[in-house]
N, C-alpha and C positions, 0 to 999 in steps of 0.2 A: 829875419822877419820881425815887425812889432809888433812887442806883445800885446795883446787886444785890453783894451779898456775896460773895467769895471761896468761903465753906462752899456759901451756894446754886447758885452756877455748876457747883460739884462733884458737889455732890448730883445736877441737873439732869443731869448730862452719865455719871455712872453708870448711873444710872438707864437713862438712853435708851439704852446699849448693852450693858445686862442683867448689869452686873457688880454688885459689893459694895463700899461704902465703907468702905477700911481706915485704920487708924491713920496710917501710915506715910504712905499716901499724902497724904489734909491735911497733914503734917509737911512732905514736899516739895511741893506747891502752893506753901506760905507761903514756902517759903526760897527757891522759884524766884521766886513775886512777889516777895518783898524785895531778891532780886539783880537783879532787869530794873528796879524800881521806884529802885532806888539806884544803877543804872550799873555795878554789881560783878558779878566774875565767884564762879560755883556750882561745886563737885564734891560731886556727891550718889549716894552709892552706896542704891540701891533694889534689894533681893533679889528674884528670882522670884516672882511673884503680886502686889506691890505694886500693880499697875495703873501700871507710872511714864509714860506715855504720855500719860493723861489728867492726870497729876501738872506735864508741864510744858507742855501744850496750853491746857487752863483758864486757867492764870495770864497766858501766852501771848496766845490771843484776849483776853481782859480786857483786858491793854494797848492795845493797838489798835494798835501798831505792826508795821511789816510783820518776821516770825520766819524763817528760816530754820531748819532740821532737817534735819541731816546722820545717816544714817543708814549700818551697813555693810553690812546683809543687807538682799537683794529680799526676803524672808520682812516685815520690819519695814515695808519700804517700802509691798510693797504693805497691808500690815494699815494701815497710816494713812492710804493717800490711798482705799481700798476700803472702811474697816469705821471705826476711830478718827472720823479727820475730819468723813465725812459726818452720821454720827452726835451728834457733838458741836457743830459750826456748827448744824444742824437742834434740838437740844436748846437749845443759847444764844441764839439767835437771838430769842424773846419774850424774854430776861429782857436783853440786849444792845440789842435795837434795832436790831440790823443783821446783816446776812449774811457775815463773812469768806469771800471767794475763796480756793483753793487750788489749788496748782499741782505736780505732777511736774517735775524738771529733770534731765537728768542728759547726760552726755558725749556729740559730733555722733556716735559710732561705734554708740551704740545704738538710734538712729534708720533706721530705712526712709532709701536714697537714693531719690528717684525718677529724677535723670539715672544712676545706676548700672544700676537696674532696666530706664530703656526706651533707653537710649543704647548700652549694653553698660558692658565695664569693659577699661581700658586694661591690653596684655598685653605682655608686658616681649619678645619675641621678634621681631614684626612690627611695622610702624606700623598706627596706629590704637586701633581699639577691635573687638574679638567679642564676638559673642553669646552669653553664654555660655550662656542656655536648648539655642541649638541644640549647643552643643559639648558639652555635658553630654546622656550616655546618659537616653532618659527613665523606661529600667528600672532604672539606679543609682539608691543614695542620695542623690549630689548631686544628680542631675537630678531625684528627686521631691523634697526639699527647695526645689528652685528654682520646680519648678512649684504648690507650696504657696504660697512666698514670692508669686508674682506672683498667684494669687487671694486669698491675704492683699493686698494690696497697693489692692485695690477695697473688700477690707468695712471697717478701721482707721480711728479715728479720727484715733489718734497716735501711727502706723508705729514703735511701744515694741518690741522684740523681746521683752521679756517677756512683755508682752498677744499673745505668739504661744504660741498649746499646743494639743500638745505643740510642744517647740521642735527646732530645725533644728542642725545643725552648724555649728560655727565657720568652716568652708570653706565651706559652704555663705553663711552670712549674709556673710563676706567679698567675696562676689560682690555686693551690694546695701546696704552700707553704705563711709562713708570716716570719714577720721580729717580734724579740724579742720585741719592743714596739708595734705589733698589737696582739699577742698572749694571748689568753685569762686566761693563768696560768690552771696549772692542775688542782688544785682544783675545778676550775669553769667550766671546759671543760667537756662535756658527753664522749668526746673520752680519758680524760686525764690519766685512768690505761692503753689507749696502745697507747697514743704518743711515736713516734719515738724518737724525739728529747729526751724528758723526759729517754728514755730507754737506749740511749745514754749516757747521761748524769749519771745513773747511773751505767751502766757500767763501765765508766772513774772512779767515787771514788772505785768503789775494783779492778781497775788495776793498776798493777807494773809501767808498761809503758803505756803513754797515746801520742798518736801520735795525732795533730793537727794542722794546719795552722796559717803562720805570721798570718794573719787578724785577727784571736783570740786570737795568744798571744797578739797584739794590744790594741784590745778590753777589755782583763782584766786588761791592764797594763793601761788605759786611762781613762777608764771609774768608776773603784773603786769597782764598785760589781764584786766579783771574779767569773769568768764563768769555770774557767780551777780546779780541784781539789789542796787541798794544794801538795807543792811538795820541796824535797829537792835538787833535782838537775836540771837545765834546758839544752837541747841542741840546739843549732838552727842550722840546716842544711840549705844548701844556704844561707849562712848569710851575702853575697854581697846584695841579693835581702831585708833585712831588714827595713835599713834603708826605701825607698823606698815606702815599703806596711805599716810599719807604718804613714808615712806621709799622705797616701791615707786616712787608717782611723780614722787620725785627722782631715781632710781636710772636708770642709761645703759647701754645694751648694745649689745654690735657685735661680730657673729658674722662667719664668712666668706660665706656663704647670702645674709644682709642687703647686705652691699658688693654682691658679686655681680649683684644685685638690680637694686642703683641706677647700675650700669653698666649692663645692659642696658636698663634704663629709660631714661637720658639718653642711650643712643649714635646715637641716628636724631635726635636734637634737639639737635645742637651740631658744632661742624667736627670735621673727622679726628683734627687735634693735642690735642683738649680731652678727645677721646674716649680717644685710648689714653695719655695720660698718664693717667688714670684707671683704666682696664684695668692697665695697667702697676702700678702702686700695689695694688690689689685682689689681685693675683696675689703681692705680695711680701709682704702683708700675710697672704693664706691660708699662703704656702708656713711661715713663723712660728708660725703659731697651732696648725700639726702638730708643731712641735715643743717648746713650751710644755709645763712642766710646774703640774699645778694649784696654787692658792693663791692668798695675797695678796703682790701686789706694791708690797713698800715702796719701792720705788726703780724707776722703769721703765728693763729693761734698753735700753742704746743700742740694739742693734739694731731692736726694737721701737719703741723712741722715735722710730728714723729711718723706719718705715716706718708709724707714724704721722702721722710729718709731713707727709709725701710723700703721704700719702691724705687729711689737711687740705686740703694746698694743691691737690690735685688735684682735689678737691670744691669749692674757693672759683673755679678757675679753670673748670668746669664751670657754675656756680650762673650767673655772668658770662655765659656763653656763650649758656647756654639763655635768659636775659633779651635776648639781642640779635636770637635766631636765628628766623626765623620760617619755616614752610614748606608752603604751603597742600594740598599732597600727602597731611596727615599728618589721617584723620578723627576729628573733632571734638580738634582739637590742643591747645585751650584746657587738657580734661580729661587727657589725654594729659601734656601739659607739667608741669600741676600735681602729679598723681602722681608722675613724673622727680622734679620739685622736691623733692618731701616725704621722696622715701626720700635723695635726694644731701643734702639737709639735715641728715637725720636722722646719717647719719654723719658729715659736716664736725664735726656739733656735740659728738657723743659725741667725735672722738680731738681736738678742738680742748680739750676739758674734759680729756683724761687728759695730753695734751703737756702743757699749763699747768700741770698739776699745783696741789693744794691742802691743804695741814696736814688742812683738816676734809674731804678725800675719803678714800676708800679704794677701792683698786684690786685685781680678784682675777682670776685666769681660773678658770675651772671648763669639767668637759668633759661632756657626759653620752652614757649608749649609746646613746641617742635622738637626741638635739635638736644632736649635735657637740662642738665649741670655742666658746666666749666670752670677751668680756673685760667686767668689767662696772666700775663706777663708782655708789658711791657717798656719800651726806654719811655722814660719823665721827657727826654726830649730827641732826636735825630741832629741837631745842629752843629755839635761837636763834630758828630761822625760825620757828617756833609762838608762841613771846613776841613777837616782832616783827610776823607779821602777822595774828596769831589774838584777840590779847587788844587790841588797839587799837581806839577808837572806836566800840564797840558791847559789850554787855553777853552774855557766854559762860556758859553752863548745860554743861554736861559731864554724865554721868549713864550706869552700868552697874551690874549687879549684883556688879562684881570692883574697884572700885577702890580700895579700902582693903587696901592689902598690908602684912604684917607687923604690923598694928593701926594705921595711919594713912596718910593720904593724900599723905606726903609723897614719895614713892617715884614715885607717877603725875603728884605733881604736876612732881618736879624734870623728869620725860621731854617732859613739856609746855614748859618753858622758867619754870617757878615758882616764887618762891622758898619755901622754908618756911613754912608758913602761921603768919602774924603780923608777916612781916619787914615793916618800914617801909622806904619810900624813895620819892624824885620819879618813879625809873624802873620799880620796883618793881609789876605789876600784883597789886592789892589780891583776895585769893579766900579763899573759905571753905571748909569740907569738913561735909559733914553725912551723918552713916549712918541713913536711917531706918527699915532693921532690913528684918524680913520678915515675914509673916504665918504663917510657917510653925513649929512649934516642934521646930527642929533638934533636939537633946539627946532628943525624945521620936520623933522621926521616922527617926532616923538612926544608923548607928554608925562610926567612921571607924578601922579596926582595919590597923597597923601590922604585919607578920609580921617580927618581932623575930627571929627565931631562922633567918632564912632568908642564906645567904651574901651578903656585897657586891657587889653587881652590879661585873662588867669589862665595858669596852669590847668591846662583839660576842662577849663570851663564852658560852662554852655555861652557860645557869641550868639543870640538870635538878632542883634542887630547886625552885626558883621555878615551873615546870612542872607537879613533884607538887601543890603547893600551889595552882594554878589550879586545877587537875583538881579538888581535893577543895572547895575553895568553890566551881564548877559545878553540882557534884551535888548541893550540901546546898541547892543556891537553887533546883536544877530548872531550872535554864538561867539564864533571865532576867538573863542577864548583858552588859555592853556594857565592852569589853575596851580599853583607851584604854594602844596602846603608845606609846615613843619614838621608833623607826622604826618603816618599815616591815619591814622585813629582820625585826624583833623580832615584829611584828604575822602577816607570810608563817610565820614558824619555830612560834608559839603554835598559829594555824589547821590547819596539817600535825599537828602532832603530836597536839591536841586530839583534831578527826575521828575519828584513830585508837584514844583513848582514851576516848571522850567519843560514841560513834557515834549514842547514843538522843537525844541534842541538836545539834540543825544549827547550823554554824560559818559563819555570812557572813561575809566578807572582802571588806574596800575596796578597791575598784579592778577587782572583779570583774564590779561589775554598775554602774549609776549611783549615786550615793550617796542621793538621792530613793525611788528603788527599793529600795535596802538598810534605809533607815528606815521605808518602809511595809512590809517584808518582818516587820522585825525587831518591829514595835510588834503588828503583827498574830498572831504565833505565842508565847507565851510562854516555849517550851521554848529557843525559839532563840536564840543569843547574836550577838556582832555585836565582828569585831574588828577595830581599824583605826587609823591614826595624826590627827596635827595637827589636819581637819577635823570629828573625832569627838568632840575634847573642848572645841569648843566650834559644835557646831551639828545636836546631838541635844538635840529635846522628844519625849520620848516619857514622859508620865505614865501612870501605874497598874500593873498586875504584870507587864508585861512588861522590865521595867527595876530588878528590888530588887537589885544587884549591881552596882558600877561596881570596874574593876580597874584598877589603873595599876600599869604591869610595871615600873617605875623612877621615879625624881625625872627630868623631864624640862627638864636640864640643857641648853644649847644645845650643839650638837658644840665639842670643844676645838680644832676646825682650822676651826668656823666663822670663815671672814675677817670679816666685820662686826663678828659679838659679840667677838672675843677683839681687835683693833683699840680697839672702845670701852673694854674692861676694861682692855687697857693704857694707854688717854689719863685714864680714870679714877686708876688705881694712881701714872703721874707727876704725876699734880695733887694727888698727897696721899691719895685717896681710896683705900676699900676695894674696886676692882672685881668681884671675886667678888657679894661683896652685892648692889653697884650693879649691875649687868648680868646675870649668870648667876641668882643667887638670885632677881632680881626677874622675871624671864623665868621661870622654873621653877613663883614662887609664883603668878603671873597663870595659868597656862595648869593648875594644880593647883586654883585656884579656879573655874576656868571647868571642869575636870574634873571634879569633886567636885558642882559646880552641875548637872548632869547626875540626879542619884539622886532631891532630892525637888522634882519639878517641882508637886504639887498639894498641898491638904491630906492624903488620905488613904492619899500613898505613905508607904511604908516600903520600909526598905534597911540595905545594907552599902556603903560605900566602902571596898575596900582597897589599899591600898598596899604591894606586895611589894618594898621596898626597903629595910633596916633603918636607912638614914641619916636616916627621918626620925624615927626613936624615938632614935637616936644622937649625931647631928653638931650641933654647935652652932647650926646653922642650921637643926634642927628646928623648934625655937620659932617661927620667925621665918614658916617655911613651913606650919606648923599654924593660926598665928592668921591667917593668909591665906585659911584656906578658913572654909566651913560651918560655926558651933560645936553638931559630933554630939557623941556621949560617946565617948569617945576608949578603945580597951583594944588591948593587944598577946595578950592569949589568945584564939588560933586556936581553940581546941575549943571554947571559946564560943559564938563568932561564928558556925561551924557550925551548932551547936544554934539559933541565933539565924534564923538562914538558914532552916532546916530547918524552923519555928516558922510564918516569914512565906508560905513556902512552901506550907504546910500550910493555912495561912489564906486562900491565895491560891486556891490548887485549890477548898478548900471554897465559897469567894465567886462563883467560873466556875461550879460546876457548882447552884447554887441558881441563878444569872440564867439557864443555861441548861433548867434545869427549869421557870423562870417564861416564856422564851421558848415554850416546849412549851405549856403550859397557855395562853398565848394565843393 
């Protein structure tokens, strides 16, 4: 039989899940076959509506080798292992001859425990373990989350807390899941032929396709022991958000709560001396951390250093202790011991990493009125670690709607660890970049209007003219606006004073309700606007009239006292390099592309993007941050844009109230 075509596979696999074959999309099939088929690594940036899923799935199954697909949003994940995949394997499968398996993978903590659930869960206070169904009220929230969890816990196939809805609180699910350093290992667990996680895990080695999260690819790429099965090809979708979620989980923190913690945990599981040399340390370390000033710490002061040490070596002579001690008093001690371990480890390793000290770490405290004191740690950069264990021995697809900044790929690829695409060398991994566009036509769909005449934003300054100027692009849209600040501080101050001026249009605010809730709110009423920081400009789909307006109150520069960013910019600047560009401007123009990608989510929106900040019709890094986004037709006349507003508005209303008169008549 002949083997089936690349086009036909495509065709076949649209078709089956009721979409349209675009330009673009064959454009990336071919490039993704040609980079798995030649062992080369891919950066294909695919705009909104491409279909780029099936773009690198098709080419993907075709291979026959087992894929990996790293993805950052549950939204992604489950649309591929729920709707993409099944659809797709069932469509290929006569023109293949065969069935590709697919499998879910993701971190032991999002797993159902069952020795958690029927054991209880070890409490840092007494010895043992409680119950905590009974110690939880069963008229509170924890307690009816818990008594969910444990009837969830009979129907589940694969104890996912996702595949839990509605879902439970964090505190909640922390009673009934662990972290891979508190987990007792199957062999040892009475639950371990029907752990979750364990069942997952084998599921993933006999599948084709194994769908998982950055944070795991992270995790195996970091930590050395492999968690993800072997695999010949990897993909990462949303590969803007990468960099990012690896950093996170490089990133080390040790608050006084956390010590705290792992004293009380180890103090019934080690002798007296083990215990308050521990204590002792913990206490010198809190009484420090009160009086710490925020920032980044280029030099750890001595005092600090020494009470650092002192909670190393205090945790190493602890770690000793509990491996010797045994004490048949203490119930179920196995699980017991192992939690001790995980939190005492947890800190050894964090102030063992900040004593040591490292050129490419960086160290900051930060306080907050919430969450306390920290000290936290991390890499200066991920791009070493990303060349070294991302692009070796298997062939890398990368692929987002934002990763051509500035008009080329080199910017996302340097944060990768890449060199400029074309460099030769032995060490050198070989990648290509391909745009293939979008199916939408920006310049007629969109307008991206600069308010030129409006003051330079200052740092947490009062804008009352940036204010007037929301107010009056509101009204000329009729709402339908989604408000994308730099803080929140910025986002709090816009909502307050809107309401007041703006009354006949409702103002949601992030943080107020869930963010799920805010975007069904906001998608559902079109008067309504919606205004919020970081998670807003890049994880709102809301097509059609309730979204013709997207605002961005500034150029969303990173804080100039962030410790990370402004640490890289300086490692940047003494290597010769432009840090601004390299770091702030490439941060600004990613999260401006991923804002702006917000307005035309289908064919038959229309919109305004504006931009109330005159630096980008100004500064020389205008250019740089314009060819980064969406190409609308670009004007700084406000009155226009209005009228423009005003127009879409007008068209919108008109299009509601004919569907609602054809509702009527049916």
């Amino acid at each position: 039989m002949t083997k089936p075509s690349l086009p036909e596979l495509l065709h076949a696999a649209v078709t089956a899940v009721g979409g349209t074959e675009r330009t673009g999309q064959v454009t990336m099939a071919e490039a993704v076959a040609e980079a798995i088929d030649g062992g080369s690594h891919l950066l294909v940036q695919a705009g909104t509506g491409t279909g780029k899923s099936l773009g690198y799935l098709v080419p993907a199954l075709a291979h026959g080798e087992r894929v990996v697909v790293a993805t950052a949003t549950l939204a992604l994940q489950r649309q591929l292992v729920e709707r993409d995949l099944p659809r797709t394997v069932d469509a290929l499968h006569p023109l293949l001859r065969r069935r590709p398996e697919f499998a879910m993978l993701k971190g032991r903590s999002n797993y159902l425990c069952l020795h958690r659930l029927h054991e209880g869960v070890p409490q840092d206070e007494e010895e043992g373990l409680f119950d905590q169904f009974e110690a939880a009220a069963p008229t509170s929230k924890l307690g009816q989350d818990l008594l969910r969890l444990r009837d969830w816990s009979q129907e589940t196939d694969t104890g996912d807390r996702d595949g839990l809805t509605p879902g439970v609180s964090d505190r909640a699910w922390a009673q009934v899941s662990v972290s891979s350093r508190e987990c007792l290992g199957a062999s040892k667990c009475a639950y371990g032929a029907e752990c979750f996680a364990e069942m997952a895990r084998e599921r993933a080695k006999l599948a084709e396709v194994v769908v998982t999260n950055h944070a795991l690819l992270a995790i195996d790429a970091i930590e050395g022991a492999p968690v993800l099965p072997q695999h010949e090809v990897l993909i990462v979708d949303e590969a803007h958000e990468l960099v990012s979620r690896v950093t996170g989980v490089a990133t080390g923190e040790l608050t006084p709560g956390q010590v705290n913690r792992a004293v009380r945990r180890a103090a019934k599981l080690v002798n007296e001396k083990a215990a308050d040399q521990l204590q002792t340390a913990a206490e010198g370390f809190e009484r420090l951390m009160e009086l710490a000033l925020p920032g980044r710490l280029e030099e750890i002061p001595e005092d600090l250093a020494y009470a650092l040490m002192a909670l190393r070596d205090a945790c190493r002579t602890v770690i000793s202790a509990i491996g010797s001690t045994r004490d048949k008093s203490v119930q179920d001690e196995d699980a017991v011991r192992k939690q001790a371990l995980a939190s005492v480890e947890s800190v050894h390793d964090v102030s063992e990493r900040i004593v040591n000290g490292s050129e490419w770490d960086v160290v900051w405290y930060e306080r907050h009125d919430r969450f306390g004191a920290s000290l936290r740690v991390a890499p200066m950069s991920v791009s070493g670690l990303l060349r070294e264990k991302l692009f070796t021995d298997r062939s890398v697809v990368l692929t987002s709607a934002t990763l051509k900044l500035g008009g080329d790929f080199n910017g996302v690829g340097a944060s990768l660890g890449l060199a400029p695409e074309g460099t030769e060398g032995e060490d050198v991994p070989q990648w290509k970049g391909v745009d293939v566009g979008s199916p939408f036509d920006y310049r007629r769909q969109g307008i991206l209007y600069v308010a030129r005449h409006l003051s330079r934003p200052a740092r947490d300054g009062d804008r009352a003219d940036m204010l007037d100027e929301l107010t009056e692009l509101i009204k000329a849209a009729g709402g339908r606006t989604l408000g994308l600040f730099s803080s929140m501080r910025g986002a709090q101050l816009a909502a307050e004073e809107l309401r007041s001026r703006v009354p006949e249009f409702p103002i949601l605010l992030q943080g107020e309700e869930t963010l799920g809730e805010l975007i069904k709110n906001f998608a559902a009423d079109p008067k309504t606007c919606l205004f919020g920081t970081l998670s807003l400009w890049q994880g709102v789909d809301v097509p059609g009239p309730s979204c013709q307006l997207v605002v961005m109150d500034k150029i969303p520069f990173p804080r100039p006292d962030d410790p990370l960013m402004s640490a890289r910019q300086k490692a940047v600047e003494e290597a010769g390099g432009n840090g601004f560009m390299a770091v702030a401007a490439t941060h600004a123009a990613l999260l401006m592309a991923q804002g702006a990608g917000r307005l035309v989510r289908a064919s038959g929106d229309r919109g305004v993007v504006a931009v109330l900040d005159q630096r980008l019709a100004t500064a020389r890094y205008g250019s740089y941050l314009k060819a980064s986004m969406p190409d609308f037709w670009y004007t700084t006349d406000g009155q226009q844009v209005r009228k423009s507003l005003a127009a879409i508005d007008a068209a919108a209303k008109k299009a509601e109230s004919a569907q609602s008169e054809t509702s009527e008549d049916g």
